[in-house]
N, C-alpha and C positions, 0 to 999 in steps of 0.2 A: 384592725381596720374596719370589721363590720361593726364595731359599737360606734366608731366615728360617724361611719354613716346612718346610724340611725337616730344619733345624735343632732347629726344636720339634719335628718329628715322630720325629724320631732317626733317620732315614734318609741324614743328610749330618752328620760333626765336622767343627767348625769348627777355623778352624788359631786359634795366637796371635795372630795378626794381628788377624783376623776380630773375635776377641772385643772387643778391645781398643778394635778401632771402634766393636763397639755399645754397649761401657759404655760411649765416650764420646758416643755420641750419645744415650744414656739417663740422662747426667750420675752418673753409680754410677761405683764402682771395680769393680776385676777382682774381687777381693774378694765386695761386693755381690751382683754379676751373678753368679756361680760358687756362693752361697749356694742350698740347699733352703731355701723361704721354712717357716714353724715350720706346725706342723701344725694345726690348728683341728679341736677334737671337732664335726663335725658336729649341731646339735640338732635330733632328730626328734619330732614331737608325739606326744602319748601316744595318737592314735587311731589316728596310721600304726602305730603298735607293736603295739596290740591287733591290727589285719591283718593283719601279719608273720604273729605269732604264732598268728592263727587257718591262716594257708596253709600256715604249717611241716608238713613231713609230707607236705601232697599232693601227688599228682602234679603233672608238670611240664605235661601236658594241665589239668589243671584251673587250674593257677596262671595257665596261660597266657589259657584262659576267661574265669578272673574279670577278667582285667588289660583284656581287651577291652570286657569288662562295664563295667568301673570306666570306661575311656575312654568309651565311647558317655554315662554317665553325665554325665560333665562334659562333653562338648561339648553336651549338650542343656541343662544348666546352664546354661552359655556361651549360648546360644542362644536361650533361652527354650523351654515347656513345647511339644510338638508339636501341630496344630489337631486337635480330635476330627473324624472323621468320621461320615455318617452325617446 
């Protein structure tokens, strides 16, 4: 398992051999397994786009701000609203 992954990680080529076992253990041809699978346009909602578009330009301190902003937002999402005190 660790040669698989360092196959996917591109840190080890694999010989002829090697491949040949795993197309046959993943029932594919050499063919197959050697293919870049086709590329799929990613589809991003039109409100992540407005974001993009509103951060385009700023700093990479502010971009980075808001992204913590945006996280703390959805874990409290996730979570439910925090108790008032007081």
């Amino acid at each position: 398992m660790d040669a698989v992954n360092r196959i996917e990680n591109g840190t080890r080529v694999p010989t002829i051999d090697t491949l040949e076992k795993i197309a046959l253990a993943l029932g594919v041809s050499m063919t197959e397994l050697l293919q870049k699978p086709p590329h799929r346009p990613v589809k991003v909602a039109a409100a992540i786009c407005r974001v993009v578009a509103l951060l385009e330009g700023e700093s990479e301190v502010t971009q980075e701000g808001i992204e913590e902003v945006v996280r703390s937002v959805l874990k409290l999402a996730k979570t439910g609203r925090p108790k008032k005190r007081g």
